[in-house]
N, C-alpha and C positions, 0 to 999 in steps of 0.2 A: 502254328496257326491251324484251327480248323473249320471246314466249310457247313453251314447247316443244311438243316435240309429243305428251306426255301430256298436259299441259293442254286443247290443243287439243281430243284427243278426250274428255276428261273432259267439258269445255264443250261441247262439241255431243253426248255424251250423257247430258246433263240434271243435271249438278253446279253450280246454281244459285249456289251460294256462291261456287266459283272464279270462275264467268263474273263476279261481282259484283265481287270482289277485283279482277279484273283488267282489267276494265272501268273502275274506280274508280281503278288507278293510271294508265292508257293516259288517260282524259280529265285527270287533272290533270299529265300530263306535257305533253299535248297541249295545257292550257290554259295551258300556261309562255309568257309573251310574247313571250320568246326565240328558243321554237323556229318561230312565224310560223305556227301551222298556223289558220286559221281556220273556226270553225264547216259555212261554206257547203262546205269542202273536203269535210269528212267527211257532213256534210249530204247533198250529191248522192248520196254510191252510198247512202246509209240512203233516200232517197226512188227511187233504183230499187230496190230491195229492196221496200220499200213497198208498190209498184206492181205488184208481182206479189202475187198473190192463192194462188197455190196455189206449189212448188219447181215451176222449168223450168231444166233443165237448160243448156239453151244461154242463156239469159237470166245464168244464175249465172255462170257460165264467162266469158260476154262481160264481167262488173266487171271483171275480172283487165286489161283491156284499156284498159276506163275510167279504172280508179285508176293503173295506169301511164302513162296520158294525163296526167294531173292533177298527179304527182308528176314528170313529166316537165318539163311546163308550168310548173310551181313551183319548179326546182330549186333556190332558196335555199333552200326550205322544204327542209332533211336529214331532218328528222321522215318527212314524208311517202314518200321514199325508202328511208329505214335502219329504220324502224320501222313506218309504218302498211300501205305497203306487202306486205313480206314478211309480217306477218303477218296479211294478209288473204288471200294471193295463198294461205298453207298451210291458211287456213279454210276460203276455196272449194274446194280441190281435196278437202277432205272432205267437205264437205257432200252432203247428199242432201238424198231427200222425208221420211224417217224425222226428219231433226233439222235442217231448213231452219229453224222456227222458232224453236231454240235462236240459229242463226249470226243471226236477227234482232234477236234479242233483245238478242244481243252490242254489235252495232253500235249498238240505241234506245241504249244504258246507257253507252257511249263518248262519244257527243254528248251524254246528259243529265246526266254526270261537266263533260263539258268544259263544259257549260255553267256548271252548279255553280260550279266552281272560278274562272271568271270568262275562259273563252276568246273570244278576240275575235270578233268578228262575221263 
């Protein structure tokens, strides 16, 4: 599954139902056994997201680096390359201070989908 980029900006400015929708299909694709993506993968950038308290710019930007570390590292995991990736990599480069909270909100509702659905650990 991937997101376009009306979505995208819908989701980040404040269309609660799509972020839900499509949060809710991204964690139970994510939670498919198949595809090997594990909790702690998507876990790490949602706990740096976290950690920052107020949008920083270069903080945001640096994920883009992180999660191609990760999807690099994992290359069996295709998920993480052909899908969680890209469409993180086009949420960052939208985000601001205006709708940072929205792009967090995204990511809680990805792992709390994949958790749902029964993604591994």
């Amino acid at each position: 599954m991937t997101i376009n980029e009306m979505e995208i900006e819908k989701i980040l400015n404040g269309d609660g139902k799509l972020l839900n929708e499509r949060a809710k299909s991204l964690g139970k694709i994510y939670a498919d056994r198949r595809t090997g993506l594990s909790r702690s993968q998507i876990r790490n950038v949602l706990n740096e997201i976290q950690n920052m308290t107020k949008y920083n710019e270069i903080k945001v930007e640096l994920l883009k680096p992180k999660i191609a570390y990760v999807a690099g590292k994992n290359y069996n995991v295709r998920v993480l390359k052909d899908s969680f990736y890209p469409i993180m990599e086009k949420m960052i480069s939208r985000t601001n201070k205006d709708n940072f909270d929205m792009f967090k909100n995204f990511i809680e509702a990805i792992v709390a989908y994949h958790r749902f659905y029964g993604g591994k650990e």
